[in-house]
C-alpha positions in Angstrom: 4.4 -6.0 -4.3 6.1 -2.6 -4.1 5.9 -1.6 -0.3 6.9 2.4 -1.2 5.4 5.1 -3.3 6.4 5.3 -6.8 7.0 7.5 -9.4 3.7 6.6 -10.3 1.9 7.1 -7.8 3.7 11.0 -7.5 2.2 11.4 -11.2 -1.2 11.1 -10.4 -0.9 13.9 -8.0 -0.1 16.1 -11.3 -0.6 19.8 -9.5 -0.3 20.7 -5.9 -0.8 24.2 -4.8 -0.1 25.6 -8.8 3.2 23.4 -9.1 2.7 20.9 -12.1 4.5 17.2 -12.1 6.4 15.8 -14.7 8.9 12.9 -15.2 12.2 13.3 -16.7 11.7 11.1 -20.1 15.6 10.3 -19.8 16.5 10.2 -16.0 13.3 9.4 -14.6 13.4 12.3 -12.1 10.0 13.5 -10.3 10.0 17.4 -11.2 8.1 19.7 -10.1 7.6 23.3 -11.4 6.0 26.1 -10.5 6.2 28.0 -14.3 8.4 30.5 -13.3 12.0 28.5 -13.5 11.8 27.5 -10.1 11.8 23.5 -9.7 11.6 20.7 -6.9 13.2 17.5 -7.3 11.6 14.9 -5.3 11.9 11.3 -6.5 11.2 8.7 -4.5 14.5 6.4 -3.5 16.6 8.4 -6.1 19.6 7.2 -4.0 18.0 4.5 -1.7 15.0 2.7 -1.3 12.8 4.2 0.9 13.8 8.2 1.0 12.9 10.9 -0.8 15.4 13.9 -1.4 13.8 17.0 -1.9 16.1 19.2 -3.9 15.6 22.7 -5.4 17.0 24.4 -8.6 16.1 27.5 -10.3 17.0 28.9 -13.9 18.5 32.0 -12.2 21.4 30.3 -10.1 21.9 27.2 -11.8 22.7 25.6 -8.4 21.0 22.8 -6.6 20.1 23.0 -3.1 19.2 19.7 -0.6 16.6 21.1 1.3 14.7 17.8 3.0 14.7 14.4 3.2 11.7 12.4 3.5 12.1 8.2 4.8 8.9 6.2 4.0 8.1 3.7 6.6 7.9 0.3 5.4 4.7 -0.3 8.3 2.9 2.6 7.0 0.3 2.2 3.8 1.3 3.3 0.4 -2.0 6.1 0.6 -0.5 7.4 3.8 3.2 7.3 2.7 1.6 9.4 -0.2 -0.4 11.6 1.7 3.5 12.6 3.8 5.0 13.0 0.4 2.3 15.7 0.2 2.8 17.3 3.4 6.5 17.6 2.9 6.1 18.7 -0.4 4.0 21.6 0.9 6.7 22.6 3.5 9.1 22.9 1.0 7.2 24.9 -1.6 6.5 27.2 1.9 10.4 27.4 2.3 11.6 28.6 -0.8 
């Protein structure tokens, strides 16, 4: 049994205050997009189990920015771990 948040578990979400979620068919990357070339990255243990990088592109600088950093606790339930994804996933559509 998967003790983290999933991919699948993101999808379900599928809009958050107007910014839609979608999965890279290819790399399997969480995106989030706001329809105005503005995107969020945020893929649960892209790098390592247990964190979630929240990373930010847009279409008019091409560049990637690291913005947070979210670490699931393994003594926490998958709905709350879920329910912080949200939170920090608010705080960074604040942000930019």
């Amino acid at each position: 049994m998967n003790q983290f948040i999933t991919n699948v578990d993101v999808l379900g979400l599928e809009e958050i205050e107007g910014w839609r979620v979608s999965e890279c068919e290819m790399s399997g990357t969480i995106e989030w997009y706001d329809g105005n070339g503005t995107f969020i990255y945020a893929t649960p243990h892209w790098h390592e189990p247990g964190v979630v990088p929240f990373d930010t592109h847009t279409n008019e600088t091409a560049e990637y920015e690291n913005v947070k950093k979210l670490f699931l606790q393994k003594n926490t339930s998958r709905a709350l771990q879920l329910e912080t994804y949200i939170k920090t996933l608010k705080k960074v559509i604040n942000v930019i």
